[in-house]
C-alpha positions as CSV (number, residue, x, y, z in Angstrom):
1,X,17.6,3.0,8.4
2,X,16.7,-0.8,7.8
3,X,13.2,0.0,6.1
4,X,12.4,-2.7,3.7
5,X,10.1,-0.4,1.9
6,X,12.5,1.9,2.1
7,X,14.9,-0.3,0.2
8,X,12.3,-1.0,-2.1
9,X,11.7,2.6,-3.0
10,X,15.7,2.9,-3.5
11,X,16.0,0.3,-5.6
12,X,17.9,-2.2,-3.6
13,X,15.0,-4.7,-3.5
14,X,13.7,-5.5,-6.8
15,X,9.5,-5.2,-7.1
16,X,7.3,-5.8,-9.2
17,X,6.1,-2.0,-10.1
18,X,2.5,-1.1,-10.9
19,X,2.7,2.6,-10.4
20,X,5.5,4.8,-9.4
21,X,5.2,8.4,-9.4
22,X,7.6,11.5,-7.2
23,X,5.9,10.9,-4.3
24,X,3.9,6.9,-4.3
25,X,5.2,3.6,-5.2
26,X,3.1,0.9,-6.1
27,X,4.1,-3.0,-6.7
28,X,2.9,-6.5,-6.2
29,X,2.7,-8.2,-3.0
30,X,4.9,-10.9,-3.0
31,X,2.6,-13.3,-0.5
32,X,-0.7,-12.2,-1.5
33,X,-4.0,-12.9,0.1
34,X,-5.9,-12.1,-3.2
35,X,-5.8,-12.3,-7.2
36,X,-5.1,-8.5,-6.9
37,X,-2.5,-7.6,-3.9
38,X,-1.0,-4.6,-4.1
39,X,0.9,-2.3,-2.1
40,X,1.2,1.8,-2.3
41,X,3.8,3.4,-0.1
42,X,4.7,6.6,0.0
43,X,8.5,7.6,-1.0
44,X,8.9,9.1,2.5
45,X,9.1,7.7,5.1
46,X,6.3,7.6,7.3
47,X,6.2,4.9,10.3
48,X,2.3,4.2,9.4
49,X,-0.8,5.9,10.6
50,X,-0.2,6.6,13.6
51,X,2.7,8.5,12.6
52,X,0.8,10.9,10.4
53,X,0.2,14.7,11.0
54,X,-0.6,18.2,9.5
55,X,2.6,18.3,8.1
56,X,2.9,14.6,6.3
57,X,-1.2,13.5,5.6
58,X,-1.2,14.9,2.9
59,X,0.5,12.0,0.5
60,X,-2.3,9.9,2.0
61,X,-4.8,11.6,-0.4
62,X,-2.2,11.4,-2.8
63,X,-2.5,7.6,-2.2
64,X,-6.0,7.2,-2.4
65,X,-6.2,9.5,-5.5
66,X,-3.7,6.8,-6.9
67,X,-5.5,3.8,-5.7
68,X,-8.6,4.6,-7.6
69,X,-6.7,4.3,-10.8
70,X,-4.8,1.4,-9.9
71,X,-7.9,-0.3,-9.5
72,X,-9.0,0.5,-12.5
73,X,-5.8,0.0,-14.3
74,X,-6.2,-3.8,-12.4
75,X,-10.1,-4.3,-13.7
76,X,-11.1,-4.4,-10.3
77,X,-14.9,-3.5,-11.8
78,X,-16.9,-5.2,-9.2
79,X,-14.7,-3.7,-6.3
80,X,-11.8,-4.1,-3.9
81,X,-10.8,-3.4,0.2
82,X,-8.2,-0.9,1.2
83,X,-6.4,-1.8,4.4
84,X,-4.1,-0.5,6.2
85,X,-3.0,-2.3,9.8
86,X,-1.1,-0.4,12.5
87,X,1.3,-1.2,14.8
88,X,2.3,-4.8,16.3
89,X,-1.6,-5.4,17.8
90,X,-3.1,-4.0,14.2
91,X,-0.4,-6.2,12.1
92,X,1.6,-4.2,10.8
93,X,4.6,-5.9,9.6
94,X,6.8,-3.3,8.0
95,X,7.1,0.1,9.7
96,X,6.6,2.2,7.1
97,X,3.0,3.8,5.8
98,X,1.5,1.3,3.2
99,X,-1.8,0.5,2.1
100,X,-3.0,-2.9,0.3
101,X,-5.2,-3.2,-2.6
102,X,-6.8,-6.4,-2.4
103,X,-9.1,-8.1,-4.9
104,X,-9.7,-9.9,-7.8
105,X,-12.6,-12.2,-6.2
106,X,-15.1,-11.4,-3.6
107,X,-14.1,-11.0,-0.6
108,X,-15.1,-12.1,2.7
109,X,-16.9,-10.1,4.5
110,X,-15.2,-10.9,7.8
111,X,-12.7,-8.5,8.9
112,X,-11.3,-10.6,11.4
């Protein structure tokens, strides 16, 4: 498999960690569209959202578990967006499940 994430998670692509755990991995965006950019991924592979099911979804509240803290750990205080695009149409650049952190400023309000 040619999974960037995937490489990341292996090692073979050095990141800049924030949070690693046995089943999440954390790091820095490395073109971020905020002071705060950061990306969770779960260790397995999982094409992205519209790849989830009964027997995978369950990392996803994993994630968001994890998020909360990051956040914190970051001092996002006044808040932060949690995005995560989809397929080609939704963005989605790397096909593997990952969600961004993003913040450090206020955002825009404009999703689009």
């Amino acid at each position: 498999m040619d999974c960037l994430f995937c490489k990341i998670i292996k090692g073979e692509i050095p990141s800049t960690k924030v949070y690693e755990d046995d089943k999440i991995l954390a790091f820095r965006d490395i073109n971020p569209q905020a002071p705060t950019h950061i990306l969770v991924i779960p260790k397995e592979h999982i094409d992205g959202v519209d790849a989830l099911n009964e027997e995978n979804a369950a990392v996803v509240a994993h994630i968001f578990a994890k998020i909360a803290e990051i956040a914190k750990n970051e001092g996002l205080v006044n808040g932060f967006r949690v995005v995560s695009n989809v397929g080609e149409d939704g963005g989605q650049t790397v096909r593997h499940l990952h969600f961004h952190i993003l913040g450090g400023k206020k955002l825009d309000t404009q999703m689009a």
